[in-house]
C-alpha positions in Angstrom: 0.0 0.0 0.0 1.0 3.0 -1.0 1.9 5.6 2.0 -0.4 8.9 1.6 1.2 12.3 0.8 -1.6 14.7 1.0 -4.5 15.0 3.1 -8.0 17.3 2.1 -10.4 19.0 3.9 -13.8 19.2 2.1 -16.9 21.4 3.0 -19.7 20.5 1.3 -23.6 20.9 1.1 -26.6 18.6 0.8 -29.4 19.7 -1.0 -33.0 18.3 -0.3 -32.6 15.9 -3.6 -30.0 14.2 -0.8 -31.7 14.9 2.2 -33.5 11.2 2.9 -29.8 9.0 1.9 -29.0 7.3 5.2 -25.2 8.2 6.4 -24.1 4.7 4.7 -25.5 6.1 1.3 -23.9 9.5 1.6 -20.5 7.2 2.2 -21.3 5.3 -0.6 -21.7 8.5 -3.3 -19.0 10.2 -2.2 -16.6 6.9 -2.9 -17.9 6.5 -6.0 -17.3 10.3 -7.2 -14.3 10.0 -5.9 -13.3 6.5 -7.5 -14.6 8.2 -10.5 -12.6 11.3 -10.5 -8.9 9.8 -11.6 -7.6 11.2 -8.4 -5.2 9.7 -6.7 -7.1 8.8 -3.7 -5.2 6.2 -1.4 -7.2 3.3 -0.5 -7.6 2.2 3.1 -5.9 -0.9 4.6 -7.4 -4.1 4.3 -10.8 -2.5 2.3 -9.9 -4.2 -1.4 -9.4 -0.7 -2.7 -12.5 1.5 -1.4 -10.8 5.4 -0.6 -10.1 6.7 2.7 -13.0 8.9 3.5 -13.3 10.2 6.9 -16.6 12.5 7.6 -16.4 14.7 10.9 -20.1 13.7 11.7 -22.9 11.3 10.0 -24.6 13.0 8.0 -28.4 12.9 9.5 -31.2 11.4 7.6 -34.0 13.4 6.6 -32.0 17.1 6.7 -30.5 19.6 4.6 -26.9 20.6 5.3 -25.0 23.8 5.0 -21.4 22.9 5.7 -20.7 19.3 6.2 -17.1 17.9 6.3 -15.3 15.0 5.3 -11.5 14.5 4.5 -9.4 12.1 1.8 -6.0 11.0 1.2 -4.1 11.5 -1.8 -1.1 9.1 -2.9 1.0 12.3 -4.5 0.3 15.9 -3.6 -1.6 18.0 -6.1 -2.6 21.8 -6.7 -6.0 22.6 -4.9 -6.9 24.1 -8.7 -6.7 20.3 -10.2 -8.3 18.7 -7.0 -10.7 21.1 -6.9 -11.7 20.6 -10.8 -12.2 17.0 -10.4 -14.1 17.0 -7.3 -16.7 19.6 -9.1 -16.7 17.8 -12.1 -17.8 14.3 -10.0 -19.6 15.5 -7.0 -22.4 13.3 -5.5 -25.9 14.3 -6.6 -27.6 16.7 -4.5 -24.1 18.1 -3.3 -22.5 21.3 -3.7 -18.5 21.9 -3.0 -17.8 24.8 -0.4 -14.3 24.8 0.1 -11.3 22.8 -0.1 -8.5 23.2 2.4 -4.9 21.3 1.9 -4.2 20.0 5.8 -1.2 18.6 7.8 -1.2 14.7 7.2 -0.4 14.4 11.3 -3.6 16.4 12.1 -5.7 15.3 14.1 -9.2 13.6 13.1 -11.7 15.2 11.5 -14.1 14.0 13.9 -11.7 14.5 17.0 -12.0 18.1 16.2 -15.7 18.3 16.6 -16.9 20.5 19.2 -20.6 21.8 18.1 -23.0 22.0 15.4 -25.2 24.6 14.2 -29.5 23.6 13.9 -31.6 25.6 12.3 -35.2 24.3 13.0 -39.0 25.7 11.5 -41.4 24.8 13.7 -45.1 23.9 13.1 -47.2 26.7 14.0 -50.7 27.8 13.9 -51.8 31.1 11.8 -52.6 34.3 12.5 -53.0 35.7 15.8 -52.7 32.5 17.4 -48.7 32.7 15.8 -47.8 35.4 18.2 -49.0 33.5 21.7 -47.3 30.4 20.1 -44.2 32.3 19.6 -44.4 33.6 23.7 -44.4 30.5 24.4 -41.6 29.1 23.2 -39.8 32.1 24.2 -40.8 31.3 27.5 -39.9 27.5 27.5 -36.4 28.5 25.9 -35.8 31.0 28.4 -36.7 28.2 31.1 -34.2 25.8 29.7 -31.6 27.7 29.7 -32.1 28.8 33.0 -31.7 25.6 34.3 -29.3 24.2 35.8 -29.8 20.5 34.9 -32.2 19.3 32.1 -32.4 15.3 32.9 -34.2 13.8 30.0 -34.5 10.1 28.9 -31.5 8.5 27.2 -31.0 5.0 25.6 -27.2 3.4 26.0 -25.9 0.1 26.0 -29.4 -0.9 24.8 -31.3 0.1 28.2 -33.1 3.4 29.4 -31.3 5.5 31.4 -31.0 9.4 32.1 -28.7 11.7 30.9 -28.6 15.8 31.6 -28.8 17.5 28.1 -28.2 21.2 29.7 -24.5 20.8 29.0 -25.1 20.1 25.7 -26.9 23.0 24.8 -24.7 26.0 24.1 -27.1 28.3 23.0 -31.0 28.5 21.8 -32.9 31.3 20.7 -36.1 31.4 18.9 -37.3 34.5 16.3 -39.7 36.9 17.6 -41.6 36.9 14.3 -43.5 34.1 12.6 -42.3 31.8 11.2 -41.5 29.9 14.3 -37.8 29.8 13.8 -35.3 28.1 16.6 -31.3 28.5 16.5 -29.5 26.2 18.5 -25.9 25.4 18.7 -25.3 21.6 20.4 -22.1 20.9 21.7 -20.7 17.2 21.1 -18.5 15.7 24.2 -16.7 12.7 24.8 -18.0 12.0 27.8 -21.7 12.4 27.4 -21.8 12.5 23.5 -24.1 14.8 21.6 -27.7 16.2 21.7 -29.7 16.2 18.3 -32.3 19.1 17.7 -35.0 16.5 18.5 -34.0 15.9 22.5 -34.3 19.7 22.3 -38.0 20.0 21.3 -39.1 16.9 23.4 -37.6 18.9 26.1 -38.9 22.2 25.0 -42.5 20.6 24.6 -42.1 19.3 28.3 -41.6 22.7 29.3 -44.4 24.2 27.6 -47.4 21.7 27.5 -47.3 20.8 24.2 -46.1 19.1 21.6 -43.6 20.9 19.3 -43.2 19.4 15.5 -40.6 20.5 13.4 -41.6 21.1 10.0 -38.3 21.1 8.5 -34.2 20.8 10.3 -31.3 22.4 8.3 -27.7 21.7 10.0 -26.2 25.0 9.1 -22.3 24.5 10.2 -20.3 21.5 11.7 -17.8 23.6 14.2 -14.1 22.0 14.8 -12.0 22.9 17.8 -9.5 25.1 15.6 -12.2 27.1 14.4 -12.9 28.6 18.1 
């Protein structure tokens, strides 16, 4: 096997033509585009010649995504402007290239690096005049969580319920004082306790508030790594 010389940071998108592939699909795509681009992509050990692709996070079914990340290994070192041409020429469908950065082969990995990600969430509301009292509301059931100084909510792990508190998780939350019902969240991941996906946050915002709170549609705006902050 040949040893790697050059290692690639890639930011992508995924448009809602890719927004129901299952993580193992999005995998899948992107070795084929890349298999298909005549770059030299090294090959992992022991995986009959399938390319090294490391993503800093699964890719969630069912979302959009503004800035997803994944990295590859090149056999020889080449000029971002021919790497950069290929990948464009062979992306996945229903994904759009952001950026391309040329990284230190003893970097740490991708997914090491991952300290937060960035939701943005549309909730389900009512119309009308009912939209503002909905909107108080959650307002007041954001300003509630935050305020807390635990949030224990129901966990699975190791295949049994337990209990986890999500309150350290949750870096920040806002929600739009107009309609539509908009929420911001930013979720931190840790290796301790793991991650928190927008959905623990609106079972625990619904708990706060009475009711149920459906999301009408999730975007992932922006996977955050620990030399970005």
């Amino acid at each position: 096997m040949i040893e790697p010389r050059q290692r690639w940071r890639v930011f992508f998108q995924r448009g809602p033509e890719a927004r129901d592939l299952a993580h193992s699909q999005v995998v899948e795509r992107w070795e084929a585009a890349l298999a298909g681009s005549a770059l030299p992509v090294a090959a992992g050990a022991g995986q009959r010649g399938r390319v090294r692709l490391a993503f800093a996070a699964p890719v969630p079914l069912g979302m959009t995504a503004e800035r997803e990340i994944l990295e590859f290994l090149l056999e020889q070192p080449l000029p971002i402007t021919e790497v950069r041409a290929a990948l464009r020429a062979h992306l996945p469908s229903g994904h759009g290239l952001l950026d391309l950065h040329d990284v230190w082969l003893g970097a740490p990995s991708v997914a090491s690096l991952l300290v937060a990600m960035d939701y943005r969430v549309q909730v389900h509301s009512e119309v009308g005049a009912a939209q503002r009292t909905e909107l108080s509301q959650l307002a007041t059931g954001v300003s509630r969580i935050l305020a807390a100084p635990r949030l224990d909510r129901p966990h699975l792990k190791g295949g049994g319920p337990t209990t986890r508190d999500l309150r350290p998780l949750i870096e920040s939350l806002t929600v739009a004082d107009s309609p539509p019902a908009l929420l911001a969240m930013r979720l931190r991941t840790d290796p301790s306790i793991g991650f928190a996906r927008p959905e623990d946050v609106l079972l625990a915002l619904s708990d706060e508030i009475g009711r149920e709170i459906v999301a009408e549609s999730i975007v992932r705006e922006r996977l955050i790594l620990a030399d970005e902050v």
